[in-house]
N, C-alpha and C positions, 0 to 999 in steps of 0.2 A: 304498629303494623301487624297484621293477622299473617303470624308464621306457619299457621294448618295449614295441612297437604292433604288431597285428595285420597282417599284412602285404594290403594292398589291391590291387585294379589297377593303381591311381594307381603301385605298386612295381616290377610287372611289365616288365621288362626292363631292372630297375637293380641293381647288384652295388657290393661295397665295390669291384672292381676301378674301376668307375666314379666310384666316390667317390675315391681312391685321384688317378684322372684331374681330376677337377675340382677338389680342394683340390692339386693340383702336390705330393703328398708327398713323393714319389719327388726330386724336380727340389730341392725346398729343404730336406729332412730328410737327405741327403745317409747315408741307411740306417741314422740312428739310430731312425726313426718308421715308422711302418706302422697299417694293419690288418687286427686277427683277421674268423673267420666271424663272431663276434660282434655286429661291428660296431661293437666300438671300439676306439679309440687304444693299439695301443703302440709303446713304448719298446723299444729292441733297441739297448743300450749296447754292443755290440762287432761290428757288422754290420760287410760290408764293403761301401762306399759303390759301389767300382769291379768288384764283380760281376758277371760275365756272368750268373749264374746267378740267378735270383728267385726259386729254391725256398724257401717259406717254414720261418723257421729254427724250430727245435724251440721249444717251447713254454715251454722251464725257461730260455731265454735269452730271453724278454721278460718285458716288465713291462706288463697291462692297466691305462693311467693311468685308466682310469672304475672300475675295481676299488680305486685308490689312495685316488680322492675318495671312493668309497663308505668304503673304510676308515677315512679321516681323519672323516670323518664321526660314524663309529661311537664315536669317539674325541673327542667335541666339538670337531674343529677343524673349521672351517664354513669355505667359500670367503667370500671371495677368498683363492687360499692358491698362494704359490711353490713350486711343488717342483723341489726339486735335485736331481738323479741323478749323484752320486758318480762312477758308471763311466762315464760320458760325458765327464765331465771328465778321468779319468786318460785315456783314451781319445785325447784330443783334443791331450792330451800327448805321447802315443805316435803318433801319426799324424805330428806335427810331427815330432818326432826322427827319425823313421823315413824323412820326406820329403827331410831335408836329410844322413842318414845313405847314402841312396842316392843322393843326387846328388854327395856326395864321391867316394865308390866311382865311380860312371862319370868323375867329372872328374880322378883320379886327383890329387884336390887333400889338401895335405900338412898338415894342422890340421884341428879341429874345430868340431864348430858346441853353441851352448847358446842356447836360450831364456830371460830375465829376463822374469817377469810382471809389468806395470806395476798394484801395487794399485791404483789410483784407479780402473781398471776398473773392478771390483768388491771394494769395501772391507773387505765382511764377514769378521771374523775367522776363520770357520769356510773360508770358499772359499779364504784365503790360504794359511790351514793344511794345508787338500786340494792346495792346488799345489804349496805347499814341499816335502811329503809322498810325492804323486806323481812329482814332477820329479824328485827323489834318484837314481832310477836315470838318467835320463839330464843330469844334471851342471845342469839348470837351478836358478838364483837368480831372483832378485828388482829389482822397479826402485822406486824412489819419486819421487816431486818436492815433498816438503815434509819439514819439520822433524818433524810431527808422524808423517807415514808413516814415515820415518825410525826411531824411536823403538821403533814398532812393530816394524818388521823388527830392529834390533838384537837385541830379546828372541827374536822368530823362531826367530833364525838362530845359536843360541847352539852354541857346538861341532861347528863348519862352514865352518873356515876354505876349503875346496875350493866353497863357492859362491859364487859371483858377487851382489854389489849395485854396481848403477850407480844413480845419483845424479842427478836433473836439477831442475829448476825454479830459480828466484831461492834465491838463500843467502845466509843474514847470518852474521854470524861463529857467531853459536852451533851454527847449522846446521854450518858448515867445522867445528868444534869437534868436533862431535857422530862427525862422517864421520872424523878424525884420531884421537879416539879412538875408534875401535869400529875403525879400522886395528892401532892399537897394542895390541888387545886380539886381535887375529889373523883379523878378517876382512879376504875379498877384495872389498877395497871401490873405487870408482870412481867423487870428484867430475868433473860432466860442468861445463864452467866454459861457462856458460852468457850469460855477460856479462864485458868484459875485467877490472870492477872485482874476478872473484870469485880469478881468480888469485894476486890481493895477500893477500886473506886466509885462501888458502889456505899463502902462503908464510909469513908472520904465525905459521900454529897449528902447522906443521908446524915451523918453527926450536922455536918455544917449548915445544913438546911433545917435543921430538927424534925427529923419526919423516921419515923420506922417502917420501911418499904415492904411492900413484898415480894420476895426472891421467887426464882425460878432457877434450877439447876438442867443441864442437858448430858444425859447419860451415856456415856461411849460405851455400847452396848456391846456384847462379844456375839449376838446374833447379827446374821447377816441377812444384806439387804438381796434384792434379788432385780432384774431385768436389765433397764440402761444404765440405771441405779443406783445398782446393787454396790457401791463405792460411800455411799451416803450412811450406810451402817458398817458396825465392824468396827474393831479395834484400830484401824489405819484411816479411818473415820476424820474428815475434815474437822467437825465443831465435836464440840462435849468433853468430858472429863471424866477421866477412868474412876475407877470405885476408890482406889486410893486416896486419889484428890477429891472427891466426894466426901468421904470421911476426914480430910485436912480441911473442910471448906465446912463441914459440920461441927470439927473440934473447934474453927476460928469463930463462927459464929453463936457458939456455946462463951466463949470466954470473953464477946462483947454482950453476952446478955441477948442474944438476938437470936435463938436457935428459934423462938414461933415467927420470926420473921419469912423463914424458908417453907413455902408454903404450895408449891407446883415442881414436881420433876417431868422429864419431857425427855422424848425421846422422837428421831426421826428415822426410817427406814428406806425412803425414798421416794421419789417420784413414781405413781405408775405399778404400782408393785401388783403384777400379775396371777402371784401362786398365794394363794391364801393362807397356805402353811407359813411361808414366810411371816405373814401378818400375826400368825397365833404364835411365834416362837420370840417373836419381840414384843408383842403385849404380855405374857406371858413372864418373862425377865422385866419387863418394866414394873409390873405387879409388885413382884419379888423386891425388887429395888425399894418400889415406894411404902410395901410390909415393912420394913426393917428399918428406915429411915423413921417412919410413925411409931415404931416401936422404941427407939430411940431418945426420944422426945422432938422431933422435930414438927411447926404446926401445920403439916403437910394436909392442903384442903384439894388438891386438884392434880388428874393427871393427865397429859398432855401425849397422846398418844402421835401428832405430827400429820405429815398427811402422809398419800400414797395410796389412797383410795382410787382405784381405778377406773378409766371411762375403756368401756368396748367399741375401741375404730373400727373394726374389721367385723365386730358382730359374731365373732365365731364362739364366743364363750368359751375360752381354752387359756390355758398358759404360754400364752405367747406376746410379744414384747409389746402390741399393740391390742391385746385385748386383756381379760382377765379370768381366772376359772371360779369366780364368784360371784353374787350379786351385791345387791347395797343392803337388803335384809340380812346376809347370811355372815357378812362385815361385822353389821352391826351387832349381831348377835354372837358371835364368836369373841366381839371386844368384851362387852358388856359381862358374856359368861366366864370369861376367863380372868378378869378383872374381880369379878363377887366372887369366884370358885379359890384364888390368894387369900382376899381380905378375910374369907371367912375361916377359911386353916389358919390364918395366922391372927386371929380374931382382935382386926381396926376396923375400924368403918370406912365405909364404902368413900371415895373421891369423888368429884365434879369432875365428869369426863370431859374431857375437852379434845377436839381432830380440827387441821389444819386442810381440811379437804377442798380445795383451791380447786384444781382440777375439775372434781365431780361436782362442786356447784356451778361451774362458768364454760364451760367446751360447748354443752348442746347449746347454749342461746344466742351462738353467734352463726353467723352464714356468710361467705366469704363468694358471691356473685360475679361475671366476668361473662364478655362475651368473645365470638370464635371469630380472628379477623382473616383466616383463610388455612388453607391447608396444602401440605405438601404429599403427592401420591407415588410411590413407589411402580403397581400396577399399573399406572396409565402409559408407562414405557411400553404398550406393546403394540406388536406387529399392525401395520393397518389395513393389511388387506389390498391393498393399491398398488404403490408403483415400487413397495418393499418386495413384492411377490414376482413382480415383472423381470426383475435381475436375472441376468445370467448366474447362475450359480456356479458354474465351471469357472468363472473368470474370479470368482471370489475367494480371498485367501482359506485356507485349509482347516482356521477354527473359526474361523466366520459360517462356512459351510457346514461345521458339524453343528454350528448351534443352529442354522437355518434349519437340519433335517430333523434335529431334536425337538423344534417348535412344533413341526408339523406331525412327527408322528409319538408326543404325549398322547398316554393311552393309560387307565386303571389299573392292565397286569404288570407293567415296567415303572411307576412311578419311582419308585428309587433307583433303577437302573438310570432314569430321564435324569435326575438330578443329580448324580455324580456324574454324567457325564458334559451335564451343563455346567457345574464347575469347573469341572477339568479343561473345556474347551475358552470356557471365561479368562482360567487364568494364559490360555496359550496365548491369549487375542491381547491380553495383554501387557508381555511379554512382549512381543513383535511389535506393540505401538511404544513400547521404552526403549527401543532398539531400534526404532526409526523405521522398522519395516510394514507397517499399517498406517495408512490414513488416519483422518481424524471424521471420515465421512465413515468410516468401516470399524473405525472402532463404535460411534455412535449407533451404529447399524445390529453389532456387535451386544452392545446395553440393551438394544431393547429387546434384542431376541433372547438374552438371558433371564432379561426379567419378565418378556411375554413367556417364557416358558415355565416360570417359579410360579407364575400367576397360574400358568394352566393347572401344574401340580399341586398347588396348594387347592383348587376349587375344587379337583377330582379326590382329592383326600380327603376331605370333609365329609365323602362320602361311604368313608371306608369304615368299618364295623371297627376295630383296631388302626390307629394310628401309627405308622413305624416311627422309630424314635428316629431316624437322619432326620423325618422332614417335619418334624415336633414343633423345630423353631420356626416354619415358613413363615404362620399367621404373625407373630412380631416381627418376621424379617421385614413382611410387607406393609404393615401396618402404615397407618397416613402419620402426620403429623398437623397436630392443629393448632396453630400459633394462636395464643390468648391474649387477651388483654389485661394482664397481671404481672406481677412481681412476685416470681419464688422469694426472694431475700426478702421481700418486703413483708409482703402474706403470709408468706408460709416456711419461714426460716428452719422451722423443723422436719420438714418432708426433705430439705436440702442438706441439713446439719447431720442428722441421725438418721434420714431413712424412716420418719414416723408415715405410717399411711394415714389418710384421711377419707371417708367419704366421699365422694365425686361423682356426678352425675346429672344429667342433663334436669332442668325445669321445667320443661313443656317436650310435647311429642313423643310425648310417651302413649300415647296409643296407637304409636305406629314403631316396628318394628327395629331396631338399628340395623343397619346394612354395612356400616364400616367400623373397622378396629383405631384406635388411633393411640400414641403417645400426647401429652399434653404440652408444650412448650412454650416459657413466656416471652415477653417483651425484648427482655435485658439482651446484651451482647453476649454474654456469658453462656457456653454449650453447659455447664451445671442448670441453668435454668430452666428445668423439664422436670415434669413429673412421669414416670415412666413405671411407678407398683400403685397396682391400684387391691382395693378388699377383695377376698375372695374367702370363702369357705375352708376350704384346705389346704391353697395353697397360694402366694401373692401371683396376681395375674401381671403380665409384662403390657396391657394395651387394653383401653376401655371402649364399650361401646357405644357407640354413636351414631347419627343420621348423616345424612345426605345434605351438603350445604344447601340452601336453597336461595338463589341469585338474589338479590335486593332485599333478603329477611335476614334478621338477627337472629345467631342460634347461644342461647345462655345454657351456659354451665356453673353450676354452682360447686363450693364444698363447703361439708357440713363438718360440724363438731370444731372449731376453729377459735371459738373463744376464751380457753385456756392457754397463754403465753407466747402467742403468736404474734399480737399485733404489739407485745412489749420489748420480743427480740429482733422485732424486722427491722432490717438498715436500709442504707440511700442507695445500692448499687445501682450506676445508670440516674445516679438520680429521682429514680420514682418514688414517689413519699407515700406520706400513709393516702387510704383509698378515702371517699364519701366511707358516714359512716351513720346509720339512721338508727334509731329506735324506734320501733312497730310495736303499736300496743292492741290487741281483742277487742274492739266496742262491746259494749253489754247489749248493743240492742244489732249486733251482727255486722260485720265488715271490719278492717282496722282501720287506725290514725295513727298519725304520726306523732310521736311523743316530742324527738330531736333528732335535731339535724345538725352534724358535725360535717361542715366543708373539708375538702381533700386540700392536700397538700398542692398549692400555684407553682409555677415555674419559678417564681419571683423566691419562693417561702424556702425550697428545696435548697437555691440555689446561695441563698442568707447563712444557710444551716452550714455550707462549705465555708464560708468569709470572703462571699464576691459582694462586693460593696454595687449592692443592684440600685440605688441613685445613679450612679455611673455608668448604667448596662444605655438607657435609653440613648443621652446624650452623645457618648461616643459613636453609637449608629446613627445619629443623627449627623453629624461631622464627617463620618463616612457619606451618604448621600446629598450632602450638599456639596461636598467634593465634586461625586458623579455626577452631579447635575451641572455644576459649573466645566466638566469636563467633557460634557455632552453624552455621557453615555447613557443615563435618563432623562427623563422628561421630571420637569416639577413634580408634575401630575402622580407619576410614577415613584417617586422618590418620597412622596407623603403618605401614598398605598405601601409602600416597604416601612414607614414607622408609624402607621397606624397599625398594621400588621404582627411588627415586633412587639409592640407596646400591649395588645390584646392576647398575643401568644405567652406572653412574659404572666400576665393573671389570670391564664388558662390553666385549667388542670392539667398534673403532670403525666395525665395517662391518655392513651388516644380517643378521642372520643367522636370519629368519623364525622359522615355526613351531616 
């Protein structure tokens, strides 16, 4: 359906470049996002972020994402729906390699660098397989930290002994097992010994299997980590092993004959790490660490810097918890020089770098779509001009009355005078309605003249050169609310957990101007289920801007950067399961296709996931209706329309999917 609006005054002197301005595209899309004259959303999976130039790129290199939803549409996949964009991903591959490939070259530094994607980022079979896939050419592997991930990548990675798996989390012997053999079967593997207990059983599998492994040590680093974090490093540091047990774990493996066994140290700093400084004070010490262990004799070929490379949500390039005050050149250059600038005072040769940068390969290529199934308006509580005005005012209780004359004479010089004494008279009115001395016709009377008068004073302040700080909060007081068709716990487990902001922002209609503020809120029963900070420049905004519903059209909001650990930590609340989830790929000859398509979670699948034995769900409403039908309260007729009904609702998606 054609959601365009006629273009009004209310438009006049508003451009997508404007739009473009006010959602920060530019600042957090980092050139994969844009928009057309159209006025909506695309995708431009091979821009270059560091362009001087803004000439917008040819047409056959983007992708219209309101074109995408309209398509999937067409195709009965209904929002809420994930789309993946393939070239953004290899892309983002490439960018990395390319980052740490030219800071060798200036550092004139003598070894390589490779990226291992940490699955747990994002677990999905298909993204793992696009990473493995894409990485190939520039030599990256893979990381796990479990038994079960593990597993997965063995099959992965079959006939690939030139890729790298590194190994972290707690191991029990089967896990050590697992990692010995998938050694002796010719991958390049590396348990990260993550507690000193793991060393023993790793010397255990490797005698009784006869294989000489190669180790991996994790350094509980006395630099700290920094952001949400910032717990991940530090001496109070969940994994790793202080320098003491480093040197017991170097003397034990000296006296089985196995000191060139130890061969990768690692260290991690955390998720997200914002301040750069941070990053050069723990590469820096890990140098240090891995000089002297080389010096030592140990066959240390690789060092494993972790991840903590940052992606900028909010675009503002700063040190703050959701953006970073670096880029991915200045990363990579800062690692690589600090790294050569050790090796060379302490004169070993350079390591095979290796970053677990999880994050900064996977956040931009997912997009997390949804559309607006109505909204709640604060503002429309006001006065109507009719038969509110007609009242005797004399005969109306005494804060009734002062909010009636306050309505009527908000004016630009008393604006704050108007609003303390609209609350003051608010709170009288109701007071007296707790007290039994107000109607429920007067306290109603009451609501709207409070809020037709917040309304007055928020419109009149907008006008005002300086805004006073009482009535700062209006425009979120009044703000809409626009109930989504999504799942915070599901989607977006970390906007709700931590507080992470994301990107947000409508897909189409962007060449017309938003006219209202709103909060975001979804499905679930849950009052947590809102998004309510959305990006801003300087400072988190409390309410995003938005259009004007328009009767019988779908208005789609999307959010970006959503690819990194979001669809691996969302749960069932309410029962809403994972959404449709597509892969979109660039044609070479202009337009996209569709790579896969990953069906949403059925009422049936969701409800498996609890241990409702759904063979059961039909029959038993079946026995109910034949009941009522023998008890006359349906018709046959009727009672076969209720379980053809149930039956279709039960392998229906678990999200609303309207008309």
């Amino acid at each position: 359906m054609n959601t365009s609006v006629k273009r009004s005054s209310a438009n006049l002197g508003w451009s997508t470049a404007d739009a473009l301005e006010l959602y920060r595209v530019d600042a957090w899309g980092k050139g994969y996002f844009g928009i057309n004259d159209l006025g909506h959303v695309v995708v431009r999976p091979h821009a270059d972020p560091c362009a001087q130039d803004r000439t917008p790129l040819p047409q056959a290199q983007e992708i219209d994402l309101f074109e995408v939803v309209q398509g999937l549409a067409a195709r009965d996949l209904h929002t809420p729906v994930v789309i993946r964009f393939s070239d953004i991903l290899a892309d983002r591959l490439r960018r990395l390699s390319e980052a740490f490939a030219t800071a060798i070259a200036e550092n004139d530094y003598r070894n390589r660098y490779a990226a291992v994607f940490p699955i747990k980022v994002n677990q999905q079979r298909l993204v793992v397989e696009e990473v493995y896939r894409y990485g190939r050419d520039f030599g990256f592997g893979l990381e796990v930290g479990s038994k079960p991930e593990l597993l997965a990548v063995m099959s992965i990675t079959e006939n690939a002994p030139d890729r790298l798996i590194v190994c972290n989390g707690f191991k029990d012997e089967s896990y050590i097992e697992a990692v010995i053999l998938a050694t002796k079967l010719g991958r390049t593997i590396i348990p990260v010994v993550e507690n000193f207990e793991e060393i023993h059983l790793i010397l255990k599998q490797a005698k009784a299997l006869e294989v000489r492994p190669r180790i991996g040590v994790r350094v509980k680093l006395a630099s700290e980590g920094a952001g949400r974090w910032r717990e991940s490093a530090g001496e109070k540091s969940k994994f790793g092993l202080f320098i003491t047990e480093i040197l017991s774990l170097h003397a034990l493996l000296r006296q089985h004959g196995m000191l060139d066994c130890l061969q990768l140290v690692h260290c991690h700093t955390g998720s997200q790490l914002q301040d750069i400084r941070r990053v050069k004070d723990a590469i820096n010490e890990l140098a240090h660490v891995y000089a002297e262990l080389k010096r030592m004799g140990a066959g240390l070929q690789y060092i494993d810097i972790g991840g903590g490379l940052g992606v900028d949500y909010d675009g503002s390039g700063t040190n703050y918890e959701s953006s970073m005050n670096y880029t991915l050149n200045e990363y990579a250059s800062d690692v690589v020089y600090r790294i050569k600038s050790v090796c060379d005072a302490r004169q070993v040769p350079h390591p095979m770098i290796i970053s677990e940068s999880g994050r900064a390969i996977a956040a931009h290529h997912s997009v997390l779509v949804f559309d607006v199934l109505g909204r709640s308006q604060l503002d429309q509580l006001r006065v109507d001009g009719g038969g509110d005005e007609q009242l005797d005012r004399n005969a109306l209780p005494a804060p009734v009355k002062d909010l009636f004359d306050i309505f009527r004479t908000v004016n630009e010089r008393r604006l704050v005078e108007c609003y303390h004494d609209a609350l003051q008279a608010r709170e009288q009115a109701l007071q007296l309605f707790n007290l039994g001395y107000l109607s429920l016709e007067f306290r109603g009377l009451a609501e709207r003249l409070y809020w037709g008068s917040c309304a007055k004073i928020r419109d009149l302040s907008r006008k005002l050169d300086d805004m006073p700080e009482e009535l700062a909060d209006l425009e979120a007081m009044l703000s809409d609310t626009y109930f989504c068709n999504f799942s915070v716990f599901q989607s977006l487990p970390d906007s709700w957990a931590i507080g992470q902001l994301f990107p947000i922002m409508p897909i189409h209609r962007l060449d017309e101007r938003p006219a209202r503020n709103a909060v975001l809120a979804d499905i679930t029963c849950d009052s947590d289920g809102k998004i309510d900070r959305f990006v801003h420049p300087r400072e988190t905004k409390r309410t995003l801007e938005v259009h004007e519903l328009v009767p019988g059209a779908r208005y789609y909001l999307a959010v970006f950067l959503v690819g990194a650990y979001q669809e691996t930590l969302g749960d069932l609340h309410n029962l809403f399961g994972d959404t449709h989830v597509v892969h979109i790929r660039l044609h070479d000859e202009g337009g996209w296709w569709i790579e896969e398509v990953v069906k949403g979670d059925t009422a049936n699948k969701v409800l498996e996931y609890m241990e409702y034995d759904t063979d059961e769900l039909s029959p038993r409403l079946a026995r109910d209706c034949e009941r009522a039908v023998r008890e006359g309260r349906i018709t046959l007729a009727e009672g076969q329309a209720v379980k053809r009904f149930y039956e279709t609702e039960l392998d229906g998606y678990a999200y609303l999917e309207g008309e």
